[in-house]
C-alpha angles and dihedrals in degrees: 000000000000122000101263092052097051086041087055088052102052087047086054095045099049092045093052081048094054096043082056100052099051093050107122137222101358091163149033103299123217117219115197123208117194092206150033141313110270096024131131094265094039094058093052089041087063094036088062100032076065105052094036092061084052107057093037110032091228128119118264109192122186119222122194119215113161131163135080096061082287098311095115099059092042091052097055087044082054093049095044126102112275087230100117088251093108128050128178131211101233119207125176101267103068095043096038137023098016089063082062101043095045133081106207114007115207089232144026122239110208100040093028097049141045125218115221110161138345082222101181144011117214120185116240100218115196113238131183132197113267082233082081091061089212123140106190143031084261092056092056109044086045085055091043086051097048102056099023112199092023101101123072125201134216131218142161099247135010089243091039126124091244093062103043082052093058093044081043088053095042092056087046089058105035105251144090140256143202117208130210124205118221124185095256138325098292100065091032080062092044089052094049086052099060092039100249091128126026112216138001139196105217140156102264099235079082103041124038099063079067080052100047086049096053094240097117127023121244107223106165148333106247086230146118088228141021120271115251085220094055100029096165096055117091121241114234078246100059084048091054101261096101095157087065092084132136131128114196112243117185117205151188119255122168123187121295105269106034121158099270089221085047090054100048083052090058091052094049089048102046096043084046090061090045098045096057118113094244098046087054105053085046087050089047088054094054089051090256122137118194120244116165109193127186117242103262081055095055098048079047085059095045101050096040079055100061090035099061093043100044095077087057094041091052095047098048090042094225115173131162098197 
């Protein structure tokens, strides 16, 4: 065999390698979801198990795995084969402020995870239990002023964005807060409603069918701008607390070391679902705007994230551990 001919070979070889290689998916995908059923992440995890077994014609399953403020679910996406075959649903807390409150994570994020896309953006609206009788952001911090220490707040972990934006409000108007942890968005609302707790920061998918029903009160949207799904709600910013600012995203992260062809398919599979007409409106109806970010974006995100809470963190001295 002459030069050219063996040169020709490897070139075919390694072409039919990398073909292979970017073939996905081949097999049955796990989607993990690092919290529970009828979140925020587990509805778009559904949303794009949905559309993804559509376009492909391969099975899409959704794993829960909450606990830990996301940490558990991370941890088993960080511990899986880099083969493709397991996905995880990435919110804030894991990649961000826990790696601040607590002491020894059980992975690392960036050499542990891969991050493939920031998919969606979702606005955290600020609600407060109907018991307070306040109809606007200027009510309620009145009311948090006058009687400083009294309110309580609700989230969905003790390292989540809701409650670092309740510890974030309480500082901006000069008062403090307790919080109290429910398990997800859903008992946390239920909570608000019988006045067991007075306010919450949550992603809107699990929150505004208790406003629309008049069960909670809407107060504002924690951004620098409205949100183009709730166009008639004020932004804290608007209202003079810009610093109270975080809308919930929700990403893509596969385990460290996976194929980086393998790893640029995921990501046009997985923008091409969303992106149907279908997936969005649905999207759209759960309050979830597609984003799509490349990789570099989404570690951007994720850094500009624990740098701008770590100042509060450290003040206030929060941990979970």
């Amino acid at each position: 065999m002459n030069l050219r001919s063996l040169l020709a070979g490897v070139l075919l070889l390694a072409t039919t390698a990398f073909a292979q290689a970017a073939d996905w998916p081949t097999r049955p995908v796990k989607l993990v979801v690092p919290s529970g059923p009828g979140s925020s992440p587990d509805i778009f995890a559904r949303l794009l198990a949905a559309s993804l077994q559509q376009r492909t014609g391969q099975t899409f399953v959704v794993e829960n795995r909450g606990g830990a403020s996301g940490n558990l679910g991370m941890d088993a996406v960080a511990k899986s084969p880099s083969d493709g075959a397991t996905l995880g649903i990435a919110f804030p807390a894991p990649l961000t402020t826990n790696t601040v409150m607590m002491k020894k994570m059980p992975f690392d994020v960036r050499r542990d995870l891969q991050l493939v896309t920031n998919a969606v953006l979702q606005p955290t609206v600020l609600v407060v239990g109907k018991h307070l009788e306040v109809n606007n952001f200027a009510e309620f911090a009145a009311l948090m002023r006058k009687n400083p220490g009294k309110y309580n707040s609700a989230s969905t972990g003790a390292a989540s964005l809701g409650r670092l934006l309740a510890e974030a409000l309480a500082s901006a108007v000069g008062t403090k807060v307790e919080n109290v942890v429910y398990n997800g968005a859903a008992p946390t609302m239920v909570a608000l409603t019988r006045g067991d707790v007075d306010f919450a920061f949550l992603p809107a998918a699990g929150s505004m069918s208790f406003a629309q029903s008049g069960r909670v009160t809407l107060l504002a949207i924690a951004g620098d701008k409205r949100s183009s799904l709730l166009p008639n709600v004020p932004t804290l910013k608007e209202l003079g607390h810009g610093e109270v600012d975080g809308s919930n995203w929700l990403g893509i992260v596969a385990p460290g070391g996976l194929p980086a062809d393998v790893a640029a398919r995921v990501r046009q599979e997985v923008l091409a679902a969303l992106n149907t007409a279908d997936t969005r409106k649905l999207l759209a109806e759960s309050y979830m705007e597609v984003i799509g970010s490349t990789p570099a974006e989404f570690a951007q995100t994720v850094a500009d994230d624990t740098r701008r809470w770590k100042p509060l963190i450290e003040r206030l001295a929060l941990t979970i551990d």
